[in-house]
C-alpha positions as CSV (number, residue, x, y, z in Angstrom):
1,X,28.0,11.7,-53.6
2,X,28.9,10.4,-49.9
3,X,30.2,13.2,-49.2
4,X,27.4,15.6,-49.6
5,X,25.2,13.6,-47.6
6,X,23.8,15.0,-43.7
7,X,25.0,12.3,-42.0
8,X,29.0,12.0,-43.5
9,X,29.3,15.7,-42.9
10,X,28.1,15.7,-39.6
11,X,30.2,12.7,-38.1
12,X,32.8,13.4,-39.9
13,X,33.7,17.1,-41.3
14,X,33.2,18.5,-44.5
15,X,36.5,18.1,-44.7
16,X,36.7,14.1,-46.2
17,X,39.4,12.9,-48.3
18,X,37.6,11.6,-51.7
19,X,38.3,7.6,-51.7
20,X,40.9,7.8,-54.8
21,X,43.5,9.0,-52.1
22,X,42.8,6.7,-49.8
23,X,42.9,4.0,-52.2
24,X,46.1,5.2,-53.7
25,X,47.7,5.6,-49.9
26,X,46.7,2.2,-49.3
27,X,48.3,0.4,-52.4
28,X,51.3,2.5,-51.6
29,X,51.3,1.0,-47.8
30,X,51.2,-2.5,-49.3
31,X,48.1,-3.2,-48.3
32,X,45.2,-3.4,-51.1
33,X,42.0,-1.2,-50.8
34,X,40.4,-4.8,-50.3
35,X,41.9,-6.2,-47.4
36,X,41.5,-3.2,-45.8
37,X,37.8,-2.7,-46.1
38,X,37.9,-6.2,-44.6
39,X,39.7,-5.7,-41.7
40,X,37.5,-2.7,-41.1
41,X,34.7,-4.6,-41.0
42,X,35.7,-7.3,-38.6
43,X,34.4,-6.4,-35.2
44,X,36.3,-5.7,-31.9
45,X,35.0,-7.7,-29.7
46,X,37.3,-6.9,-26.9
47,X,37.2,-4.0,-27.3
48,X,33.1,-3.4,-27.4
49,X,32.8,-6.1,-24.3
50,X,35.3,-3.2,-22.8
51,X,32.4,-0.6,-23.1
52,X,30.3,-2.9,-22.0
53,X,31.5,-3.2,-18.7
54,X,32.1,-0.1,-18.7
55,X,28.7,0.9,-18.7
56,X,27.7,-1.7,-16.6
57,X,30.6,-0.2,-14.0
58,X,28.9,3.1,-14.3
59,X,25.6,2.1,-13.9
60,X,26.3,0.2,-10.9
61,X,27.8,3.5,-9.2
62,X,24.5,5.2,-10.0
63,X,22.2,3.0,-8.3
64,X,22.4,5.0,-5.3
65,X,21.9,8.4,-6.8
66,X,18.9,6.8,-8.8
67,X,17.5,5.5,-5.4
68,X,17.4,8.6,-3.4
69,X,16.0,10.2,-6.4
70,X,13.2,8.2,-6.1
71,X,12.6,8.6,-2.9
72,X,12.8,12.4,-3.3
73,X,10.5,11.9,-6.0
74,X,7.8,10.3,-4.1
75,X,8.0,12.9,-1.1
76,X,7.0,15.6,-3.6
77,X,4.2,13.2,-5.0
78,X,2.7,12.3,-1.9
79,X,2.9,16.5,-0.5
80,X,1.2,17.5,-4.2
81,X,-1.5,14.6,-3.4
82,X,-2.5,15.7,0.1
């Protein structure tokens, strides 16, 4: 049923493995279906403060861009108001 939903298809491919395999590769692995789902579901905080200073980073190196845009901006205001 998850699989024939919009969303699954589009982040992921029609092309899904139904859960029974994955739960059958898992058990083979040694690890249970269970502890897996649970260590999914921990977050990454390293690694999502990562991004976040990434974007920060990036942000940063586009405040200069974003200023002369402005500026830019306000010439052609101020020559359409005249």
């Amino acid at each position: 049923m998850a699989n024939d939903d919009f969303f699954t298809k589009m982040m992921f491919g029609t092309n899904v493995p139904n859960s029974r395999e994955e739960q059958d590769d898992a058990t083979q692995d040694g690890v249970t279906a269970d502890e897996e789902a649970e260590s999914a579901q921990q977050p990454d905080y390293m690694h999502v403060m990562n991004q976040v200073g990434q974007i920060m980073d990036s942000i940063d190196e586009l405040k200069p861009f974003f200023k002369e845009i402005g500026s830019v901006v306000s010439a052609i205001k101020n020559k359409i108001s005249m």
